[in-house]
N, C-alpha and C positions, 0 to 999 in steps of 0.2 A: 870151437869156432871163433875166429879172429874178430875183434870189431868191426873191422874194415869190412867183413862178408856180408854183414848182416843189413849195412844200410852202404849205399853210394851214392858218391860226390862228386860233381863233374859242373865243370863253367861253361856258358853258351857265351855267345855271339860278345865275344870278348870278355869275357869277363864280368858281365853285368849283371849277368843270368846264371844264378845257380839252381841246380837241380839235383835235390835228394830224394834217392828211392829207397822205399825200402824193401828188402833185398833176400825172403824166406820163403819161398811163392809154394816152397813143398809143405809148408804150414800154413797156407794162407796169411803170409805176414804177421803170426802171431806175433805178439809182444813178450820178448823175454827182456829180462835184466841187461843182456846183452845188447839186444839193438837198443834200448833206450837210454842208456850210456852215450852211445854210438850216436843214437840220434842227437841228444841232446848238446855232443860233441860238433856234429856236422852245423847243427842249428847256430852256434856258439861261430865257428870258422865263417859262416858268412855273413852274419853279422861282424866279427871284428873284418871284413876285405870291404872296403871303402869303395871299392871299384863293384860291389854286386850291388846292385837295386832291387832285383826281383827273386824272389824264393820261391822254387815249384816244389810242394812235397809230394810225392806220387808213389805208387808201390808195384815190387815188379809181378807178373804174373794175370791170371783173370781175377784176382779181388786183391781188395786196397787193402784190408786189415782186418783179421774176424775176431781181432780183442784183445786182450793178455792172455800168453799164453799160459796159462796153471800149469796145463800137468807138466811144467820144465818148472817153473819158480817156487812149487809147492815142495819138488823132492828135494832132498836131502841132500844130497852129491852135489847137488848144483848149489849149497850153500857156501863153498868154499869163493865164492866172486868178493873180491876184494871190497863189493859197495855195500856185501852182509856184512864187515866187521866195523861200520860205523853208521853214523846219521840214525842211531836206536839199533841197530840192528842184532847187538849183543843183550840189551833190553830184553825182560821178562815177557812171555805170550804178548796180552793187548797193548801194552808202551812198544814192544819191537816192532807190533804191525802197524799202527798209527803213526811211528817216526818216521819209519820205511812207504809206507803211504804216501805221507805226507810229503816226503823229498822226493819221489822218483814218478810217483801219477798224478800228485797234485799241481806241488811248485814248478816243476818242468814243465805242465801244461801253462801252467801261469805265463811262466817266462817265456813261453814260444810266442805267447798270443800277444804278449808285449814286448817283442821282439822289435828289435829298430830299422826295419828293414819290411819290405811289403812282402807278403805269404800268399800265394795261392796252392787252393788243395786240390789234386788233380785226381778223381777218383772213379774206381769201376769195379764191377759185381758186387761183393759185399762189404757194408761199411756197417759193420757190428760195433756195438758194446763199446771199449775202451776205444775203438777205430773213431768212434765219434766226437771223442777227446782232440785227438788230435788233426781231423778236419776241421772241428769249430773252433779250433785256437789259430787258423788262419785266416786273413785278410777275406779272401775269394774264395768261393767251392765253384769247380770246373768238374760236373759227373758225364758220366757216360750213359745215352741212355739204358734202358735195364737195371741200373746201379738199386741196390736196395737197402735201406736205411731203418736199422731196429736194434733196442738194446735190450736184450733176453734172462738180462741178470734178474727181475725180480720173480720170473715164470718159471728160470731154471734153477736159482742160485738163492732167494728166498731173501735179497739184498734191496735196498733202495737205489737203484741206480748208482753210476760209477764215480769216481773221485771228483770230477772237475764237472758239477752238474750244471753243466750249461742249458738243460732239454726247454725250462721252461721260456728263457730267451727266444732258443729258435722256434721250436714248435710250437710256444702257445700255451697254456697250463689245461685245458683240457684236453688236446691231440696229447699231450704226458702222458695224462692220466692214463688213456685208454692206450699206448704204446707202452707204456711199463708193466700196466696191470695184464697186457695179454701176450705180452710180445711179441705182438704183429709188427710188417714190416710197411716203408711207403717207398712207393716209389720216387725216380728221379725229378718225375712230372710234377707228382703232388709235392716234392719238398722244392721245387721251383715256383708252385705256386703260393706255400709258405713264406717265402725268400728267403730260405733255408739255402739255395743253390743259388747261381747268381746265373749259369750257362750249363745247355744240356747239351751237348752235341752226338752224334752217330761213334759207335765205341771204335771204329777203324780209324777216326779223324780227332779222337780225345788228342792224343801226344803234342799235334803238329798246333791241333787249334787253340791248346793251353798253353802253346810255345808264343802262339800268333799275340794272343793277350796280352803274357809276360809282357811282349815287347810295347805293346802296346802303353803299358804301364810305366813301364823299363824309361820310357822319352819324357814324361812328369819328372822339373827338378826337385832331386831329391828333397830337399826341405820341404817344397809345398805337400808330396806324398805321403811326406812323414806326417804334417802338422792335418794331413786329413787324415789317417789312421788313430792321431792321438785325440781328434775333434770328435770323434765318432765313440772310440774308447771310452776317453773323457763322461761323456753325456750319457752311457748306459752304464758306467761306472756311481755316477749321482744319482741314478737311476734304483742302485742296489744293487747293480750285477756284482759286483767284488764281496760287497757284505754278504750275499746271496750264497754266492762259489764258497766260504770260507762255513756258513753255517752247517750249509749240506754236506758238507764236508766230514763235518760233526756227526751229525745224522748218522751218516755213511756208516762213520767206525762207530757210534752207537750200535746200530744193526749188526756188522761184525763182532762185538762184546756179546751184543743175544745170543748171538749163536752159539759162540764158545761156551758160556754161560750155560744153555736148555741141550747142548747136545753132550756138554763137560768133557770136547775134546779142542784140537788145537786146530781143526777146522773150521773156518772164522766163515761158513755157509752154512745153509739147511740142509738136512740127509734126509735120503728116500722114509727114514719113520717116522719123519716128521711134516710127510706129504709134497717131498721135493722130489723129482726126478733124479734115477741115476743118473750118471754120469753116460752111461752108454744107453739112456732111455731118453733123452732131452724130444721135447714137444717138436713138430718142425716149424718152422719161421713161416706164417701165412701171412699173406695180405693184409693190409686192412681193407676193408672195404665201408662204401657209404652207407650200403644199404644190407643188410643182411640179409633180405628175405632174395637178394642179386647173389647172392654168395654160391660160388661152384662150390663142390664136395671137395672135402679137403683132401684127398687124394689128387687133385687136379691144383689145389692150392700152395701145393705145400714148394 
């Protein structure tokens, strides 16, 4: 599969407005090696065109992105991608998965979110796991109602959450707790009421009313646009967000060394004998809800 397939590029209303999709929708936009090359590539093109102001990232299909996608980046045949034979990648077990981490799910989220250039995330059905990375490294979240928002790595995967842990900025450090530890899901309502979302619209009217924004933003000159993305950054950056993203970070590949470590193989998870779900047994993504004793049966939850 060509880079070009996996993510698309395409300029609006002159040139001002770029919009990138990403473009696997029979995987649910996993995240392979490939599209985030690609991505990262598309992100990079409009940021250097001086004539775009506005970045829509959006994904094609009914869900935005259900995570990275493993069972492609874990085999073997697919190690031959030119980004395994540097940045660590020739690196022993835990230095190759740490290098490789670190350049392609960390720093790339890094860079998008400080990307020179205003980002909205344009998203609908499922925003899982790694999908979370990359809405929260933009400007604006534009969801669709229905959209559902959860990251299932510590329920399924026996991991601390994902590379670029943004959760407890947006969520809050207790809505984390309970969303990592069970991995339930919120909706597009409750993460609007977070300020997790910024606009929920009807999912027939996502495309047109995330275009309508863009432009809306698109007519701020660009300096003042900039100096309020960087005023905002800025201030949660003093805050600890940066020293934050880089410790969990740690954490993260901590947790990945256990595993390899208590399981003594080269999978950097937890395995069903050690109380984690197969792979073909994963829990289903329920709700959260307020109240538990409100709780439908999880056949109707799920």
């Amino acid at each position: 599969m060509a880079d070009d397939e996996t993510v698309l590029y395409e300029l609006l209303d002159e040139g001002t407005i770029a919009r990138i999709t990403l473009n696997r929708p029979e995987t649910r936009n996993a995240q392979n090696r490939i599209m985030l090359v690609a991505l990262d590539a598309a992100f990079l093109r409009a940021e250097e065109d001086d004539q775009v102001r506005v970045v829509i990232l959006a994904g094609a299909g009914p869900t935005f992105s259900s995570g990275h996608d493993f069972m492609w980046d874990w085999r073997p045949e697919n190690n031959d991608h030119p980004t395994y034979r540097g940045n660590g990648g020739t690196r022993l077990k835990m230095e190759s998965l740490m290098l490789q981490e670190w350049h392609y799910y960390f720093q790339n989220t890094l860079r998008w979110r400080n990307l020179r250039k205003i980002t909205v995330a344009q998203v609908q059905g499922g925003v899982y796991s790694a999908a979370l990375m990359l809405m929260w490294a933009c400007d604006l979240v534009v969801a669709a109602e229905g959209t559902r928002f959860a990251d299932m790595v510590g329920n399924r995967f026996g991991v601390c959450g994902v590379e670029y842990f943004a959760h407890p900025w947006e969520l809050g450090p207790r809505k984390t707790k309970e969303l990592m530890l069970t991995g339930d899901s919120i909706d597009a309502d409750e993460a609007y009421e977070l300020g997790m979302v910024n606009k929920v619209f009807p999912a027939h009217e996502l495309e047109a009313r995330t275009l309508e924004l863009a432009r809306r933003i698109a007519k701020v000159p660009t300096m003042a646009a900039l100096l309020v993305k960087e005023a905002v950054n800025q201030t949660v950056d003093i805050q600890g967000f940066h020293n934050s993203l880089h410790a969990c970070f740690t954490l993260h590949e901590l947790n990945h060394a256990y595993w390899r470590g208590v399981t003594e193989a080269d999978d950097p998870c937890g395995t069903p004998e050690f109380g984690l779900p197969a792979w073909d047994a994963f829990p289903p993504i329920l709700p959260a809800v307020r109240d538990l004793a409100e709780a439908p049966p999880p056949s109707k939850r799920a």
